[in-house]
C-alpha positions in Angstrom: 10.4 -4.6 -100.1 6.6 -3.8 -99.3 4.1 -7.2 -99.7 1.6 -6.1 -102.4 -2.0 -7.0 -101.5 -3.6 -9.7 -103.1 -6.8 -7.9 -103.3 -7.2 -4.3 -105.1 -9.3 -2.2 -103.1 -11.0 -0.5 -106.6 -12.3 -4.1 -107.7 -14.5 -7.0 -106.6 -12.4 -9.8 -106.2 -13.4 -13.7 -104.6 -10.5 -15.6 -102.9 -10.3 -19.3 -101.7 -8.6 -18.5 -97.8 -8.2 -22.2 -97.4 -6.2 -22.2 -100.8 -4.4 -19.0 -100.1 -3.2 -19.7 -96.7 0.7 -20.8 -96.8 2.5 -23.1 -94.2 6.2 -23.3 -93.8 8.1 -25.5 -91.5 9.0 -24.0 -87.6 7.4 -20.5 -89.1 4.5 -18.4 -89.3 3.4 -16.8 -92.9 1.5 -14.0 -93.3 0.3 -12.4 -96.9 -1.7 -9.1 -96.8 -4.8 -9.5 -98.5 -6.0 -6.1 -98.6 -4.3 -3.0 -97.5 -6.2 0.5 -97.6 -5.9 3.9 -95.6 -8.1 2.7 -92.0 -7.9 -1.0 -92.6 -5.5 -3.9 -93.3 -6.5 -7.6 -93.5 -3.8 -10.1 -93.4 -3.8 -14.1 -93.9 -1.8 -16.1 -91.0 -0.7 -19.9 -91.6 1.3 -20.8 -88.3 2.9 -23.8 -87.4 2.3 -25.9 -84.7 4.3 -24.5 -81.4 5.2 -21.1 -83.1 4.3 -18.3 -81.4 4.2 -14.0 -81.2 5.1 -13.3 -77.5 3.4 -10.4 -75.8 2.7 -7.1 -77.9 0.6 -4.4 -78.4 -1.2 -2.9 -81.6 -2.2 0.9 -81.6 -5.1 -0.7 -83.8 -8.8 -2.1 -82.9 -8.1 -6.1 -84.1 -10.2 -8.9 -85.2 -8.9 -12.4 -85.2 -10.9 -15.1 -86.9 -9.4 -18.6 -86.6 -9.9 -20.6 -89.7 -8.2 -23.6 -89.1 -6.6 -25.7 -86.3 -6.4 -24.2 -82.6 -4.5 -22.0 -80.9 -4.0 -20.4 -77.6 -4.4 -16.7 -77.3 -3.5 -14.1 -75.0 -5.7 -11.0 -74.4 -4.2 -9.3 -71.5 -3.2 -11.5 -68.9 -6.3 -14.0 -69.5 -5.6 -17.2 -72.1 -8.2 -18.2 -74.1 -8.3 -22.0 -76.0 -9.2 -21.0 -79.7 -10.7 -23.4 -82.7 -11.7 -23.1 -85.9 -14.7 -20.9 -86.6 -13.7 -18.6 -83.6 -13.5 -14.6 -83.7 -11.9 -12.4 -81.0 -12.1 -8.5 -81.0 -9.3 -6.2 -79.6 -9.5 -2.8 -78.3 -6.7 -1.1 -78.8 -3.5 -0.9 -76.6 -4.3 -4.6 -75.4 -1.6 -6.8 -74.6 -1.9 -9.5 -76.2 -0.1 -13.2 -77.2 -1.2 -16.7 -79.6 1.0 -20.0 -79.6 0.1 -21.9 -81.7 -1.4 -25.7 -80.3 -1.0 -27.5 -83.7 -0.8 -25.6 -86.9 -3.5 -22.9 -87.3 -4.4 -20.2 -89.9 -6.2 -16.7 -88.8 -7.4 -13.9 -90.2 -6.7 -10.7 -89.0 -8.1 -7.3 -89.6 -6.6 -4.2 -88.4 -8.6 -0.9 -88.1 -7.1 2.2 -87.4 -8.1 3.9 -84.2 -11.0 6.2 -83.6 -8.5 9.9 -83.5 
């Protein structure tokens, strides 16, 4: 079963990330806010010590941290991350987060220049 989007991509809409971000215990949540044919924007709550080990996307990524801190991985370099932070990745990058305490982040996927 496919997530619906919380947002509809034919209407204005506001949304509260701080009230929309879900925790769960030992877990990472993620709820796709907006979905359309070059982008998708998903919502991340992670708690503390979870982690996605070492992966690539074939899409151009932007990471904004919105709360707590987190360690993050863009190719073999680490990089200690707080709230208010943004990181952009190219395609193809290897990349890793663990999560220091619990932490929510938004990420935005773009598809790749053809």
């Amino acid at each position: 079963m496919s997530e619906q989007p919380l947002v509809k991509t034919d209407v204005g809409q506001v949304l509260n990330l701080a009230q929309e971000t879900q925790f769960a215990p030992n877990g990472i949540v993620s709820r796709t806010l907006l979905k359309g044919p070059n982008v998708r924007v998903i919502l991340f709550g992670f708690a503390q010590g979870q982690e996605l080990t070492e992966h690539t996307s074939p899409h151009r990524a932007l990471v904004q941290i919105l709360s707590g801190e987190c360690e993050f991985a863009l190719g073999p370099e680490w990089h200690k991350l707080k709230a208010g932070d943004w990181l952009h990745m190219p395609p193809n990058l290897p990349h890793a987060v663990r999560a220091t305490q619990a932490f929510s982040m938004l990420l935005t996927l773009i598809k790749a220049e053809a």
